[in-house]
C-alpha positions in Angstrom: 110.0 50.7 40.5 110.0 54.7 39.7 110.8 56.8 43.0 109.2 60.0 44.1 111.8 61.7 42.6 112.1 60.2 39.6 108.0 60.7 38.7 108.3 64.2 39.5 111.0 64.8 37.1 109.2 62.2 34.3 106.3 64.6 35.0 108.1 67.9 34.9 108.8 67.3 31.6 105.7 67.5 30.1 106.4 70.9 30.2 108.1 73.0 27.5 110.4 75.0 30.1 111.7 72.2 31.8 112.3 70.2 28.8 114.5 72.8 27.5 116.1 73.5 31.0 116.6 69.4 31.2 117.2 69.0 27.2 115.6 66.3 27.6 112.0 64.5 26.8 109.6 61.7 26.9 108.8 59.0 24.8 106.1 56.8 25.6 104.3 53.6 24.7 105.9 50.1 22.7 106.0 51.4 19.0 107.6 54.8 20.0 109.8 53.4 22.3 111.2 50.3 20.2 111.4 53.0 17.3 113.9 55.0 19.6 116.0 52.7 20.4 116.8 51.6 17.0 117.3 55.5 16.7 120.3 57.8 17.1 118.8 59.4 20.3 120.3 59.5 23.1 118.6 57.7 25.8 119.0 58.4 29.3 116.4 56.0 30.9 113.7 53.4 30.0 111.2 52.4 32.2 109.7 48.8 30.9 106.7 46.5 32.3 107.9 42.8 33.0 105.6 41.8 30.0 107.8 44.3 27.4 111.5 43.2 28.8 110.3 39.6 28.5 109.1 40.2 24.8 111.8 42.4 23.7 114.6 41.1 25.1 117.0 41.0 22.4 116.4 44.2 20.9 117.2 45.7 24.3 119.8 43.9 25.1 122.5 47.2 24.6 120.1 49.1 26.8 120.9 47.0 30.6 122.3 49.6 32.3 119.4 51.9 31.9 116.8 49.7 32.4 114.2 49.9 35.2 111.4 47.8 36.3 108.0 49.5 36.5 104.2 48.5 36.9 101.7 49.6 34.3 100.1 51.7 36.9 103.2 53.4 37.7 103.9 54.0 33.6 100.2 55.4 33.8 100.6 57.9 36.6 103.9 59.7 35.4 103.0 59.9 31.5 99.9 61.3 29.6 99.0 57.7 28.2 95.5 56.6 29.4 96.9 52.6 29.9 100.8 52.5 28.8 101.4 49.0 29.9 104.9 48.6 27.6 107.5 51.2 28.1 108.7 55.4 29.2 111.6 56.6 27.9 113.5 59.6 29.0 116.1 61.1 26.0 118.1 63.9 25.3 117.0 66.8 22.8 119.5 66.4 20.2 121.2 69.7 18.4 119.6 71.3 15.7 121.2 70.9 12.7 121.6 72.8 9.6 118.8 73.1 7.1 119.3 70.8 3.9 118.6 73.0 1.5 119.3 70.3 -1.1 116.1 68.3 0.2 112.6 69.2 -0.2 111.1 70.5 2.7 107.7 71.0 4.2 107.0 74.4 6.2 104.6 74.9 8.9 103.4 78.5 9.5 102.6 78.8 13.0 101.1 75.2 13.7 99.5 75.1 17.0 98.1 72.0 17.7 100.3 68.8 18.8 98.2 66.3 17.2 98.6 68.4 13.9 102.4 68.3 14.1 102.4 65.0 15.0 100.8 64.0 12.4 102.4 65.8 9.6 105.8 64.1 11.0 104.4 61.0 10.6 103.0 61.7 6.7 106.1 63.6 6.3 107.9 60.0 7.1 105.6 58.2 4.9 105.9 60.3 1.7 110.4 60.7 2.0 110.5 64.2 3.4 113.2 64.0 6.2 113.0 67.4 7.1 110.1 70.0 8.7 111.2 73.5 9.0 108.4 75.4 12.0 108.1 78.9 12.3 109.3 79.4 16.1 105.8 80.5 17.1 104.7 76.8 16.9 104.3 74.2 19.0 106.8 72.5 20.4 107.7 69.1 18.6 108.9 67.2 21.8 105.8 68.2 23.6 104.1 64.2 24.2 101.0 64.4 22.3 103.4 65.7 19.2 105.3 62.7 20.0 102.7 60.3 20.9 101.4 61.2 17.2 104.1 60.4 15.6 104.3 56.7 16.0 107.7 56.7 15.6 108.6 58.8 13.1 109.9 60.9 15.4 113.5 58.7 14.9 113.4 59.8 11.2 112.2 63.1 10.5 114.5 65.6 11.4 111.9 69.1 12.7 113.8 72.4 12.7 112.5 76.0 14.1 113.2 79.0 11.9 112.0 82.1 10.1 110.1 81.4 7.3 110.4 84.7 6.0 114.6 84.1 5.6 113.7 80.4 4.5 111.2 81.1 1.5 113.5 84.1 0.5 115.9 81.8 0.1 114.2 79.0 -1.7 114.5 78.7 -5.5 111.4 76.9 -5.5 108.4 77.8 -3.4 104.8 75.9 -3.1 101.8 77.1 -0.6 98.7 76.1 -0.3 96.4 78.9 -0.7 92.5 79.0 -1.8 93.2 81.5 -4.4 96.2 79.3 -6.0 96.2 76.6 -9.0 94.3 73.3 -9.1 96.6 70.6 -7.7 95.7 68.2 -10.0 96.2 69.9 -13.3 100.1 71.5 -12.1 103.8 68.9 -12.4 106.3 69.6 -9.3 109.8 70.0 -9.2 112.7 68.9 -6.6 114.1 70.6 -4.5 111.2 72.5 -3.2 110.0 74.3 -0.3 106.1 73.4 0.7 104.5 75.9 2.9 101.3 75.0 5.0 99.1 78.3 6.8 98.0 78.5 10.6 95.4 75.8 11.5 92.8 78.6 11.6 94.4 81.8 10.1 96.1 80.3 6.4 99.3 81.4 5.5 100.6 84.6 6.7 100.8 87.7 4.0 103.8 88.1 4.4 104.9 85.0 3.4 103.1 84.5 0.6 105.2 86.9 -1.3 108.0 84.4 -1.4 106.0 81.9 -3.1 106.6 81.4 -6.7 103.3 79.2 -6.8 100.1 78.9 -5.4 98.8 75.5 -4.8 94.6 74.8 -4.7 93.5 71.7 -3.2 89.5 71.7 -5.0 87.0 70.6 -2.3 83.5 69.2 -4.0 81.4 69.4 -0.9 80.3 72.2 1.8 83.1 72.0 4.1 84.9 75.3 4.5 88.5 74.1 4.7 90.2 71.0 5.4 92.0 70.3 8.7 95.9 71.3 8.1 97.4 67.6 8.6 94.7 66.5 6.2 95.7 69.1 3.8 99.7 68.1 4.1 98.7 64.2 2.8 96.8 65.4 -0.1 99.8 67.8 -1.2 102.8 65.1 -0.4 100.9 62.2 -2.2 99.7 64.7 -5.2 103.7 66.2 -5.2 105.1 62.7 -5.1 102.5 61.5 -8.3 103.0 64.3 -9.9 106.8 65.2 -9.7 108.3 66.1 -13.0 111.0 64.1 -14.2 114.2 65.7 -14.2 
């Protein structure tokens, strides 16, 4: 059962402020949840139907002492699932670590929309980036719907907050997606590397695009203006992965 108390913290944290004042946030739902907790998170609490203790028993097992009991209704009202009738978990906001400069990385200019982070975390995952370096006027990546997007890959892609300006300047090797830049399919890519993506609805700042020692054209053959910025991020990871020179 989840107490008064305990649903109006669950729900306060829906909100950036008090995640940051708690340092902690929500994970909701069985993938996400059974994706943490094979995870280095921290978890402080999981609240679990009957149905998903029964079925994951085992893999919960280390988890006893901070399990609770909870109705599907009670999952529904203190989370921003429709019907979550598996699991809620609270977890700490680990520290930030440094930047692997080493590792190629993929750079979101002012990303507003969770979904679109979300997303991009999860293709990040897919295509063996492990890090996302966000300009700090984007959304917030422990925001639910960013996590909820995710399906999971959360627990393996490691999303920093920084200046891009001070990042790109420091890059050796600097890709963004422009619609002035070079056909994608007719350019080879080299590791390490630094892939910039613009604003949903804006592009890439000016400013940045003076750090970028190439600019990347993904050719459209249709009437559509511009392709949505998750979108855009798949067609450059899988296209940067084919087409990676060898070293």
């Amino acid at each position: 059962m989840i107490s008064n108390r305990e649903s109006k913290f669950i729900k306060s944290l829906q909100l950036k402020k008090f995640r940051q004042l708690e340092n902690q946030f929500v994970v909701e739902g069985a993938k996400n949840v059974l994706e943490l907790i094979q995870s280095g998170f921290e978890i402080t609490k999981i609240y679990a139907t009957n149905e998903f203790l029964t079925k994951n028993k085992i893999e919960l097992n280390s988890y006893s002492s901070i399990l609770i009991e909870a109705k599907e209704a009670e999952l529904n009202k203190v989370g921003t699932f429709t019907n979550n009738n598996a699991a809620l978990a609270l977890v700490k906001i680990p520290k930030d670590t440094k930047i692997d400069s080493s590792q190629s990385i993929l750079a979101f200019d002012r990303i507003k929309d969770p979904g679109n982070l979300g997303t991009v975390i999860r293709i990040a995952d897919w295509y063996g980036f492990e890090q996302i370096v966000c300009s700090p006027e984007s959304v917030d990546c422990y925001n639910p719907k960013v996590i909820s997007a995710t399906m999971g890959s959360f627990a393996r892609v490691q999303v920093h907050y920084a200046d891009l300006g001070e990042l790109l300047q420091k890059s050796d090797r600097v890709y963004g997606t422009t619609l002035q830049g070079d056909n994608i399919h007719e350019l080879t890519f080299e590791e390490p590397a630094v892939v910039v993506f613009g604003n949903e609805s804006e592009g890439l700042a000016d400013d940045l695009k003076q750090y970028l020692t190439q600019e990347v054209y993904i050719p459209g053959y249709g009437g559509a203006e511009s392709l949505n910025v998750a979108v855009s991020t798949a067609v450059f990871c899988d296209n940067f992965r084919r087409l990676l020179k060898l070293q």
